[in-house]
N, C-alpha and C positions, 0 to 999 in steps of 0.2 A: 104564246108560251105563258104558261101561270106557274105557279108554284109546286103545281099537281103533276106538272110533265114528267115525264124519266128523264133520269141523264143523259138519255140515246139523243134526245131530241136538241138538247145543248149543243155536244159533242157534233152532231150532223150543223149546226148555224154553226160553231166554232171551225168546224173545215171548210164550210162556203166562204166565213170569213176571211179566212188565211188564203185561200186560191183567191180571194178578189183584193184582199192586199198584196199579195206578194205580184199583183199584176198591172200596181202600180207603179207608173217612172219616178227611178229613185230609190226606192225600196230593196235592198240585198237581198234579205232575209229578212222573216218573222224569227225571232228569237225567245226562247226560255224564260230568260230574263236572269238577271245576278243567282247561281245558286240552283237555275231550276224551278224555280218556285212559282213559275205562270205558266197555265195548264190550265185544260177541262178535262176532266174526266167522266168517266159512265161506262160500269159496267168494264172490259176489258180494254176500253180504248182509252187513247190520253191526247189531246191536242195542245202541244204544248205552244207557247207563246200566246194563247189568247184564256181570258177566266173571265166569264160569261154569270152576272148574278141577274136572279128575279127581280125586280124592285117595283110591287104593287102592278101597274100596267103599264111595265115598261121593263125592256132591259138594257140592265150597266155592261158595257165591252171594254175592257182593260188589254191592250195588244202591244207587244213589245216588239219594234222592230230593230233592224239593221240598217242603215241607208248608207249610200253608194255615195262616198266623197267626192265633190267638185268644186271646183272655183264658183260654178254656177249654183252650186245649192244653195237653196232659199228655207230653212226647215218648215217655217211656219206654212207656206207653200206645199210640202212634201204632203205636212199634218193634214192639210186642209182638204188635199186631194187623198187621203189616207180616209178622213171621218167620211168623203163624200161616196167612197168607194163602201165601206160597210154600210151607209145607210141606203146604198144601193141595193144591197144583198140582206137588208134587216127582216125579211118576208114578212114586211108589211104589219113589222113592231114598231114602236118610236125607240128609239135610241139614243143614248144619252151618249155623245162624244167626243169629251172635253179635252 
């Protein structure tokens, strides 16, 4: 993905991403985030919870989730299996996943 892509092509990594997070244990829901405000969009569609930027040859994934309370939950754990799970599905971009 460069800078020259359409929006389609975000909006399409922005749904893989969301079907392979929310298909992690632990994970509730991808969420909006406070307000709304986390999304991709292009063109007619809007992928909310995840905002997907260019950055030179690389892209930033900013994803807001929900995760499923337990005595056993570990966050850092949840995270960890959250970034291993988008750099699964990065179609073979580097991704930044802090």
């Amino acid at each position: 993905m460069d800078r020259g892509d359409a929006p389609a092509s975000r909006v399409s990594l922005a749904r893989d991403i969301v079907a392979a997070v929310q298909a992690v244990p632990g994970v509730a829901e991808v969420s909006h985030g406070q307000m709304g405000s986390v999304a991709t969009c292009g063109g007619s569609e809007r992928v909310p919870g995840v905002a997907i930027s260019v950055l030179d040859d690389s892209v930033d994934i900013e994803i807001h989730v929900c995760a499923v309370y337990s005595d056993s939950l570990v966050v850092a754990e949840l995270a960890a299996n959250i970034r291993e799970a988008i750099r699964q599905n990065g179609r073979g971009r580097r991704c930044s996943c802090g």
